[in-house]
C-alpha positions as CSV (number, residue, x, y, z in Angstrom):
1,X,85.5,113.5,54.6
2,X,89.2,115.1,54.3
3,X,91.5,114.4,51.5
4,X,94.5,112.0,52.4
5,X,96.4,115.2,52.9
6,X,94.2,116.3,55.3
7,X,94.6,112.4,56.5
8,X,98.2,112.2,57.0
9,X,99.4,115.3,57.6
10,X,102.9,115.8,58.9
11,X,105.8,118.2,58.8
12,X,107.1,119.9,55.4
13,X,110.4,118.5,56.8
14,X,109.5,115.2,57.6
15,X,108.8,114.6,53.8
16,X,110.4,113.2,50.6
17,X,108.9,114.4,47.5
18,X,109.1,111.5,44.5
19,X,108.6,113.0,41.3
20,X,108.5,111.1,38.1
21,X,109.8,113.6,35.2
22,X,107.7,113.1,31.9
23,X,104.2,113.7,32.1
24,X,104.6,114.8,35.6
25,X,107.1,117.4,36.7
26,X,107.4,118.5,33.4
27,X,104.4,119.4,31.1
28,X,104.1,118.3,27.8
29,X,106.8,120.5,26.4
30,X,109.6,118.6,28.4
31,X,109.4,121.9,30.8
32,X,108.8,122.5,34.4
33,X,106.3,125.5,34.8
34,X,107.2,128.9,36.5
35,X,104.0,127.9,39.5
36,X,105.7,124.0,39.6
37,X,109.7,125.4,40.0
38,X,108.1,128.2,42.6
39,X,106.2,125.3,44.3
40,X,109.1,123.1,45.0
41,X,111.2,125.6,45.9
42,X,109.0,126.7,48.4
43,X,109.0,123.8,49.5
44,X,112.3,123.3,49.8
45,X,113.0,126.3,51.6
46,X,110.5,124.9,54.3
47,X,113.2,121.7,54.5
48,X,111.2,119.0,52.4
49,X,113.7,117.1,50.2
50,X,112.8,116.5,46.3
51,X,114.1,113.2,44.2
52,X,113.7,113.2,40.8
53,X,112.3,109.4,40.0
54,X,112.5,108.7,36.3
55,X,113.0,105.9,34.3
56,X,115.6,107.6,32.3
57,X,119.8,108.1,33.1
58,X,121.1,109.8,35.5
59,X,122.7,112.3,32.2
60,X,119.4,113.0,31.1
61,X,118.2,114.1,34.7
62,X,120.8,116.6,35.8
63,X,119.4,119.6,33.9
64,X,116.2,119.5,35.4
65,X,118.3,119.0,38.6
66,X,120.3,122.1,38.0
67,X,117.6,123.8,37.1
68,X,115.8,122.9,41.0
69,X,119.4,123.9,42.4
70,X,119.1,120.0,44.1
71,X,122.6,120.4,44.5
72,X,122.5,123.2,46.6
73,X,119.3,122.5,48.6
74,X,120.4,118.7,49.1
75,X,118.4,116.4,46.4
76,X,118.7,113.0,44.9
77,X,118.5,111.9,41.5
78,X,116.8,107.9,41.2
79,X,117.7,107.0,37.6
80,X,116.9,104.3,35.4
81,X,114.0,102.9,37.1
82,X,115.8,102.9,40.8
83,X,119.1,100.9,38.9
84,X,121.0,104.2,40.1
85,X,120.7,106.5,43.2
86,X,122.9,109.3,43.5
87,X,123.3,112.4,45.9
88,X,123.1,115.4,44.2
89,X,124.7,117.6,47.2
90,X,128.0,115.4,47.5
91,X,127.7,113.6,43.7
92,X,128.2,110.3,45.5
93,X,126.5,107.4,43.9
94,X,124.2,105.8,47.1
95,X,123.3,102.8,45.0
96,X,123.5,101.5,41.6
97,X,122.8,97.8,40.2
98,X,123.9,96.5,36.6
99,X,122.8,94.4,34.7
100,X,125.0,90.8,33.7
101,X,126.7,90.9,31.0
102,X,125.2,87.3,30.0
103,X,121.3,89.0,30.3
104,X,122.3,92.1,27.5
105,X,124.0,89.4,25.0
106,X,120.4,87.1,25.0
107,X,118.5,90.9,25.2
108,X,119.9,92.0,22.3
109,X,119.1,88.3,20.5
110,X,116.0,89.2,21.7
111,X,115.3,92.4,19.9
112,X,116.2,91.1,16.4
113,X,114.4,87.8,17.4
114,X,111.1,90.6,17.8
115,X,112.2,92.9,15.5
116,X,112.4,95.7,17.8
117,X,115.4,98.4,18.6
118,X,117.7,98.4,21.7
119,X,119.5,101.1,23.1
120,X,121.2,101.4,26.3
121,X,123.5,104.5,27.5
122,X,126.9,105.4,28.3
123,X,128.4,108.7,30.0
124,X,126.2,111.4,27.4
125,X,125.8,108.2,24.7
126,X,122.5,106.8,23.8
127,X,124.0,103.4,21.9
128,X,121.8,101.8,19.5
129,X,122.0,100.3,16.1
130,X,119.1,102.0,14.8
131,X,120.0,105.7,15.5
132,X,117.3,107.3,13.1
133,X,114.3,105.0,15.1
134,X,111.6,107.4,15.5
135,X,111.2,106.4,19.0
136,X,114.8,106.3,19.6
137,X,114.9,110.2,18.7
138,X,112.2,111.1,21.1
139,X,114.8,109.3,23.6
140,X,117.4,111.5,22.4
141,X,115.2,114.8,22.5
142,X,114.2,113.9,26.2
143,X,117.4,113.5,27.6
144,X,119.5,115.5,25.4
145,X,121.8,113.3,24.8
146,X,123.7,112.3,21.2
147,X,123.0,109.2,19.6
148,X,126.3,107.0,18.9
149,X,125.7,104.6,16.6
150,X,126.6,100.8,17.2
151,X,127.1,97.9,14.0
152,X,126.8,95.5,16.6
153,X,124.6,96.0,19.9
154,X,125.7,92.5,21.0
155,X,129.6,92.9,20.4
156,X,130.1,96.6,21.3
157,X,128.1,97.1,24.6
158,X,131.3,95.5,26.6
159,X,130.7,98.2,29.6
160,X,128.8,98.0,32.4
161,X,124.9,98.7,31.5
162,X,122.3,99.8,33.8
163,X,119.3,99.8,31.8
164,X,118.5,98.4,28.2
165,X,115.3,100.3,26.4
166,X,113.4,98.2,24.0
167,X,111.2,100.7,21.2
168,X,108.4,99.7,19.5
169,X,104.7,100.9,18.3
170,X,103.0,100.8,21.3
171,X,100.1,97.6,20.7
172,X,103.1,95.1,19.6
173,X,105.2,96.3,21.9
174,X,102.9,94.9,24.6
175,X,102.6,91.9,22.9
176,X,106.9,92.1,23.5
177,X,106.2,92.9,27.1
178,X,104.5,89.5,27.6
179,X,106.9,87.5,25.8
180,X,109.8,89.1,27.4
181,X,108.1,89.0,30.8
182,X,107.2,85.2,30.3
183,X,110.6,83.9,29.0
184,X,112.8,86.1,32.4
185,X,110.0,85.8,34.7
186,X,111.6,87.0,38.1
187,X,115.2,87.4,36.7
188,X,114.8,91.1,35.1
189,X,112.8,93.9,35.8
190,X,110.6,94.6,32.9
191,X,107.8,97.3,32.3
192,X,106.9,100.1,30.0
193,X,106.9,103.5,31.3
194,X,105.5,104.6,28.3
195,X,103.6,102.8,25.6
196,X,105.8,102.2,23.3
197,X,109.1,102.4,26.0
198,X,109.7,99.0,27.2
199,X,112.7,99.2,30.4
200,X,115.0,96.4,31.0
201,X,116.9,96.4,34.8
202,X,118.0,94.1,36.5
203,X,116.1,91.7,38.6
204,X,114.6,93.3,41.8
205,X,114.9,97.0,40.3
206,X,112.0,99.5,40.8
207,X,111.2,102.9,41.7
208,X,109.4,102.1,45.3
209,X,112.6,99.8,46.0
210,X,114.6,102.4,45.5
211,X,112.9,105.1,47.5
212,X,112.7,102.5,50.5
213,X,116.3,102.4,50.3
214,X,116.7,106.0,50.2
215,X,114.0,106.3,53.1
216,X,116.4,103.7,55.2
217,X,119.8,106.3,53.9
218,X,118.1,109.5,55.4
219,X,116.4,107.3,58.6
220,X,112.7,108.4,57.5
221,X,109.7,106.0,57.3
222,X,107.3,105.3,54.8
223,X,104.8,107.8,55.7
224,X,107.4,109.9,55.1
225,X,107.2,109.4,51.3
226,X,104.9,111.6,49.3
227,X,105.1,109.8,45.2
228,X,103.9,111.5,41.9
229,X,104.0,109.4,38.3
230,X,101.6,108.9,35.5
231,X,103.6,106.0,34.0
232,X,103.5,102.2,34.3
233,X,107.0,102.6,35.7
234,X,105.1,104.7,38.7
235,X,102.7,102.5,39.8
236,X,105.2,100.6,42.2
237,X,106.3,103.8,44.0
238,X,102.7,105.2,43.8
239,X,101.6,102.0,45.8
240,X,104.7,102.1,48.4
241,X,104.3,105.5,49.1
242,X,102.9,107.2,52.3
243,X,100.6,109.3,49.8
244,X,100.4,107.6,46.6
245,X,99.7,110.4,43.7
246,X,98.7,109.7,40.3
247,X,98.2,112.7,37.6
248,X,95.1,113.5,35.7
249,X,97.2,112.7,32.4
250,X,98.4,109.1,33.8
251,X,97.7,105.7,32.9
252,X,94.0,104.1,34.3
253,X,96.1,101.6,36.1
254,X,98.5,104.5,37.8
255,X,95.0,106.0,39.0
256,X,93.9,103.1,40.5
257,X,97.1,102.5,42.5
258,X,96.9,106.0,44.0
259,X,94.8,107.9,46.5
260,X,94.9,111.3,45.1
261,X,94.6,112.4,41.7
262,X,96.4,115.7,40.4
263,X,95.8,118.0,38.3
264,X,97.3,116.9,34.6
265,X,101.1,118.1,34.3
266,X,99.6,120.6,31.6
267,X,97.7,121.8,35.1
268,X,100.5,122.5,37.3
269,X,99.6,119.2,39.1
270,X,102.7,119.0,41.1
271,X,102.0,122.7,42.4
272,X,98.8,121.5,43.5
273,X,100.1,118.4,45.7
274,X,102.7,121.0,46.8
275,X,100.2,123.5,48.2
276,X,97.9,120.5,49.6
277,X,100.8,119.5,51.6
278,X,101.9,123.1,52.7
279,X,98.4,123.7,53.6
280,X,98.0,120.8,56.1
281,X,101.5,120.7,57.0
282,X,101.7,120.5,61.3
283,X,103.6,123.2,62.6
């Protein structure tokens, strides 16, 4: 029996490449490999089409956006868990949804209610009360990004706010999840994409709802859509997705949802689902 590549094969033009960032484009360094940046630009130049699908802003994706020239070879960035889309060719913003201003004020309630820290993000900003959080500095060192801080979460995040990040140690921050899950139900969006990262969009927002959009944009179906992630934030896209990719590194849950798994993004994973799909590509 073939591997799902084997399965579906189909033009290097007829697909769209989904690629979660951390812990799967980039290894654990926060870098993208000299065999992963040679992959994708190979298969580029063969007319596939790259989005980078990450949970964090659209600021903290544009180097590794640069550094895949996506605005040259016609990309899109899908930012905050699908809150924003944007065309990296023309810089035109495809789709973005924000959250009310009504849902931040009870969030940030919520945060000192649990005893947790809340950030959210604005232009190159990460904004948070708590700027020296442990978990908020990984934040910063991700998306290089500086770290403004606020006296007053509540009172001073009067803009418009795509996505609120919740930080915590990972076992009580599930405990949060529940809670926070239970008391919004179906009005937010809310779900870790790493342990101890807990995402807040607004209702409706994911990364497979998102990509469908995007598919509908560019007039290419489902099949169409080839999605990579390891994180909790993946799963959605990893189950919408003509192929549905999980890496060796990723959470059980992301394995289950997916019909390949990758090498780890230590591994050159993404290399690997790029020469499976050039080498069963129809010409």
């Amino acid at each position: 029996m073939g591997t799902i590549f084997e399965e579906k094969k189909q033009k290097i033009s007829d697909c769209l490449l989904a690629l979660d960032l951390d812990g799967t484009l980039t290894n654990s360094k926060k870098q993208i490999t000299p065999v992963v940046r040679w992959a994708l630009k190979l298969f580029m130049a063969m007319g596939g089409r790259v989005v980078l699908a990450s949970g964090r802003p659209t600021y903290g994706i544009m180097p590794l956006a640069e550094e895949l020239e996506l605005k040259q070879k016609g990309g899109y960035i899908l930012a905050y868990n699908g809150g924003c889309l944007t065309d990296c060719k023309t810089g035109r913003i495809l789709y973005q949804q924000v959250l009310d201003s009504d849902a931040v004020q009870t969030l940030a309630c919520q945060a000192k209610e649990y005893q947790v820290n809340i950030m959210t993000y604005q232009d190159q900003y990460i904004i948070t009360q708590h700027p020296q959080d442990q978990y908020c500095l990984e934040e910063k060192r991700i998306n290089h990004m500086e770290i403004k801080k606020t006296d007053n979460f509540a009172k001073d995040v009067t803009f418009p706010v795509t996505k609120c990040l919740m930080t915590a140690e990972s076992s009580y921050l599930e405990t949060v999840e529940k809670r926070m899950q239970s008391y919004w139900k179906e009005r937010l969006t809310i779900c870790r994409s790493a342990p101890y990262f807990l995402e807040i969009t607004a209702r409706g927002i994911d990364k497979a709802q998102a990509l469908n959009r995007l598919l509908n944009h560019l007039g290419m179906r489902q099949e169409n859509l080839i999605a990579c992630g390891d994180g909790f934030n993946d799963q959605s896209m990893i189950a919408f997705a003509g192929i549905g990719v999980a890496m060796a590194n990723g959470q059980k849950e992301v394995k289950q949802a997916a019909e390949y798994i990758a090498p780890s993004n230590d591994e050159d994973g993404i290399a690997d689902v790029v020469g499976r799909l050039i080498e069963n590509s129809r010409s």
